[in-house]
N, C-alpha and C positions, 0 to 999 in steps of 0.2 A: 555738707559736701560742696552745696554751691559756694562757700564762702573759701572753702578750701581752692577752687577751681577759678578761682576768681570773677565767681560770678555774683551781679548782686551790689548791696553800697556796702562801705565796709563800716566800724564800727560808729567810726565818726562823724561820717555821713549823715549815718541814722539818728545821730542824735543831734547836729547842726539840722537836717528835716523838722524833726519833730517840735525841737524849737523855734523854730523859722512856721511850722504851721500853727504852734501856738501864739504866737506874735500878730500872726497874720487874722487867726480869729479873731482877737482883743479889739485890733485897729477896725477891722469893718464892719463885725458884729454876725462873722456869717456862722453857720450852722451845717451839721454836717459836712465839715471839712475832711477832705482827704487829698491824697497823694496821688496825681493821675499819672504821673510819666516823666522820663528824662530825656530831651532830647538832644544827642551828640551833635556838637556842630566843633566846626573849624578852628574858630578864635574860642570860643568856650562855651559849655553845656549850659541847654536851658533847662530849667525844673517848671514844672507845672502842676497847679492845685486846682480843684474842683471843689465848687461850695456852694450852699443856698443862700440867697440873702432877704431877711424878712423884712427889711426896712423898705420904708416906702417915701416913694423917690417924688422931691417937686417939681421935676423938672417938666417942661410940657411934652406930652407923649400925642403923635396925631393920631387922630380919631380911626386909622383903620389901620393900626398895627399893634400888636400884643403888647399888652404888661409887663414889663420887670419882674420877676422873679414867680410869677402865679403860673404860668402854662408853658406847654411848649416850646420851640427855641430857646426864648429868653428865661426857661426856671432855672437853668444852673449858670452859676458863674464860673468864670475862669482867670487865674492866677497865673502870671510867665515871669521868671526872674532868672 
């Protein structure tokens, strides 16, 4: 019925999605990827994904701010296209 009412992505969406988050896991290795939201805008819509990432980062972190990907703020990633 939602699809009927035009609510929702329609078929092609979901499958431009689906491949666009399998693409997206391959290139950065994340885990637990999904589909967090779309956001309408003006000139054109954003899409946005949510993921973990277990890879561990060189780059230098100071000493009194969280981790990459272990806790808190920093354990979920986020994806905008």
């Amino acid at each position: 019925m939602f699809e009927w009412a035009g609510i929702g992505f329609s078929q092609e969406e979901n499958y431009r999605l689906c491949t666009s988050l399998k693409n997206l896991q391959q290139k950065t290795g994340a885990h637990n990827l999904r589909f967090w939201g779309k956001i309408l805008c003006r000139s054109s819509d954003l899409y946005v994904a949510e993921g973990f990432i277990s890879k561990q980062f060189s780059d230098e972190i100071e000493k009194d701010t969280e981790a990459r990907g272990v806790e808190g703020v920093n354990k979920l990633s986020f994806w905008v296209t």
